[in-house]
N, C-alpha and C positions, 0 to 999 in steps of 0.2 A: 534544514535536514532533521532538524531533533523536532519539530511540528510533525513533518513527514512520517515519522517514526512511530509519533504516539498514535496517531491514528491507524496506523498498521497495528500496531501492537494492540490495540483496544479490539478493530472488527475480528481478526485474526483469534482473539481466545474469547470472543463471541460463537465464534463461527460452530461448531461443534456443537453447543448445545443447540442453536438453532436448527440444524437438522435430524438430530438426537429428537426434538418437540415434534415432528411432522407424524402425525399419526398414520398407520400403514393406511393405504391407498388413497389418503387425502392429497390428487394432483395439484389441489391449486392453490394448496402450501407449499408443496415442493416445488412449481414452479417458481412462484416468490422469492422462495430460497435460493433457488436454483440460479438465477437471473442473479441475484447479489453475488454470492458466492462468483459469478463469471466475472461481472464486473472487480469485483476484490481480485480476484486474480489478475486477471488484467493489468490492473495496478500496479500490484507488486511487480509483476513481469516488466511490465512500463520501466518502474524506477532503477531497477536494477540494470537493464537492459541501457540507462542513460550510463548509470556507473561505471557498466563495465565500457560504453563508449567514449566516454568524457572525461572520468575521473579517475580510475585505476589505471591507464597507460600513461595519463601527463602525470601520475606521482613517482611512476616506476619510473620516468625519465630523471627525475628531482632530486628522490629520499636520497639518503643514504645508502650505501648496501647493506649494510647488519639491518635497515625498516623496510626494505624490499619482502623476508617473509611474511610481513605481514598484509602489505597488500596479495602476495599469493593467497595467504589462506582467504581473504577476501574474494576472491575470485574463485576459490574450491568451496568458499559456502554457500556463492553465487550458484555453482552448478549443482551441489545438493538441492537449495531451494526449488532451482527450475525444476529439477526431476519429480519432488512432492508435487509442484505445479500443474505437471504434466500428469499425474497420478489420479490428483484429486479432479482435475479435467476430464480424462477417460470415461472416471465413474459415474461424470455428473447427469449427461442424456438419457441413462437408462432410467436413473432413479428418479430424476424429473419427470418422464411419462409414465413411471408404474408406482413410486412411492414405497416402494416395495422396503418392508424391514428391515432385510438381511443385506439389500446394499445400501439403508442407509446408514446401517452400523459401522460397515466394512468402511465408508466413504465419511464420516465422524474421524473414524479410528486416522485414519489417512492425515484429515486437517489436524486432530492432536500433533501429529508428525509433523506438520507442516511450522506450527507455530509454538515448537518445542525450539525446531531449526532458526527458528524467524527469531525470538530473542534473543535465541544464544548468538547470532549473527546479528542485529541492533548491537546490542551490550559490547560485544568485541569493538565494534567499527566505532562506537560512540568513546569510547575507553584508547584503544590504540590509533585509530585512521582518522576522527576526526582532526583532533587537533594537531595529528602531522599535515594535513590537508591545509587547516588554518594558518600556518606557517609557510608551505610551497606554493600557495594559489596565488594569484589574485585575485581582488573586488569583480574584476571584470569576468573574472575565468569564474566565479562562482555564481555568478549573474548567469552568466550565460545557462552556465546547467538547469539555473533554475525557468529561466526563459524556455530555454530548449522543452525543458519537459512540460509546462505546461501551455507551451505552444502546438506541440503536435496533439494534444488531447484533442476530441470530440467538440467542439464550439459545446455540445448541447449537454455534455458531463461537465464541465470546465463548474457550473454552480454546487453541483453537490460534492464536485473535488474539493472544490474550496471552503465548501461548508463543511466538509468533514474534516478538513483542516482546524478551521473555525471554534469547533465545538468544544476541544480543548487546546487549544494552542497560544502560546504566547502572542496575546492584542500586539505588542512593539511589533513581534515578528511580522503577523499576516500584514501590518500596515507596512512592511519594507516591501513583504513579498508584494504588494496591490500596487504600490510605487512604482512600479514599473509598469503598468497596462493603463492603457487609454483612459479618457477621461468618465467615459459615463460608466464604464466597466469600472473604475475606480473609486467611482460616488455611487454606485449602486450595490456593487458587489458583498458591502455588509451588510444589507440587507435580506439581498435575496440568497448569498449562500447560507445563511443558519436555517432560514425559512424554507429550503428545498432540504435539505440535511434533516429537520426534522420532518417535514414531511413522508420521506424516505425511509425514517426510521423509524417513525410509527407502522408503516407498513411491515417493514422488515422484521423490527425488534420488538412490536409491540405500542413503544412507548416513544416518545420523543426525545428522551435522556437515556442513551442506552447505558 
């Protein structure tokens, strides 16, 4: 989870100034960005959307009641996020084909919001939820969440998921997460997720180390 996390946290107070950079009417910058930004979203939406299936009802079954608030407010920062989600979603298609200034200030401004919401939500759940989680779950129950989500991903995202994992995340970790997939997915996957990851982000970010 806490891999998960960094890598949100990292594209997410990227993300603003990259479209803050797109100079007015330059489309096929904005598209670039545009296309990331969808995909970031996505993700987010992805992870969360496991949480609220997988992980916030089996601990509400579990906690205690006095740690029951906290999974609520987990689930009320859940619905803040979506709604920036959906926000920053709205404004993406216009600004995409016109590049136009004034919506991509308005749509900057939005993603500040988004990844103002997005720490202060990490930090809570990393601080109160995780390690109530660590104690109610099992190996098996947490397996699964992690199987679960990166089982329904795109076959064809699944390398730059994981390279974006990759690029700063705990080696023990990614080698537990890779423990579980198939064999040549398991002997190739260090390879080609950093190498599509920076790829991706030379386009994206510029550079290969964002």
């Amino acid at each position: 989870m806490l891999v998960v996390h960094t890598a949100f946290r990292r594209e997410f107070r990227l993300a603003p100034a990259l479209v803050r950079g797109v100079e007015d009417s330059d489309t096929a910058r904005s598209a670039v960005v545009a296309d990331h930004l969808t995909w970031l979203l996505q993700m987010l939406h992805h992870h969360h959307e496991g949480e609220d299936r997988l992980l916030l009802p089996l601990l509400l079954t579990r906690v205690p009641e006095d740690l029951a608030p906290i999974v609520h407010t987990m689930e009320s920062q859940h619905a803040g996020i979506s709604q920036g989600i959906d926000d920053v979603g709205g404004g993406l298609p216009a600004w995409r084909e016109s590049a136009d200034p004034s919506l991509r200030d308005a749509l900057a401004d939005r993603l500040e919001s988004v990844h103002i919401r997005l720490v202060e939500h990490l930090a809570l759940e990393e601080r109160e939820l995780l390690p109530i989680a660590a104690t109610a779950m099992s190996q098996q129950e947490w397996d699964r969440l992690g199987e679960e989500g990166m089982g329904s991903l795109d076959k064809k995202d699944v390398p730059l998921v994981l390279g974006s994992f990759m690029y700063e995340g705990d080696p023990a970790v990614i080698r537990t997460m890779l423990s579980h997939a198939p064999f040549v997915p398991r002997l190739l996957m260090p390879r080609i997720g950093p190498l599509t990851f920076r790829r991706y982000s030379r386009r994206v970010h510029g550079t290969p180390t964002p």
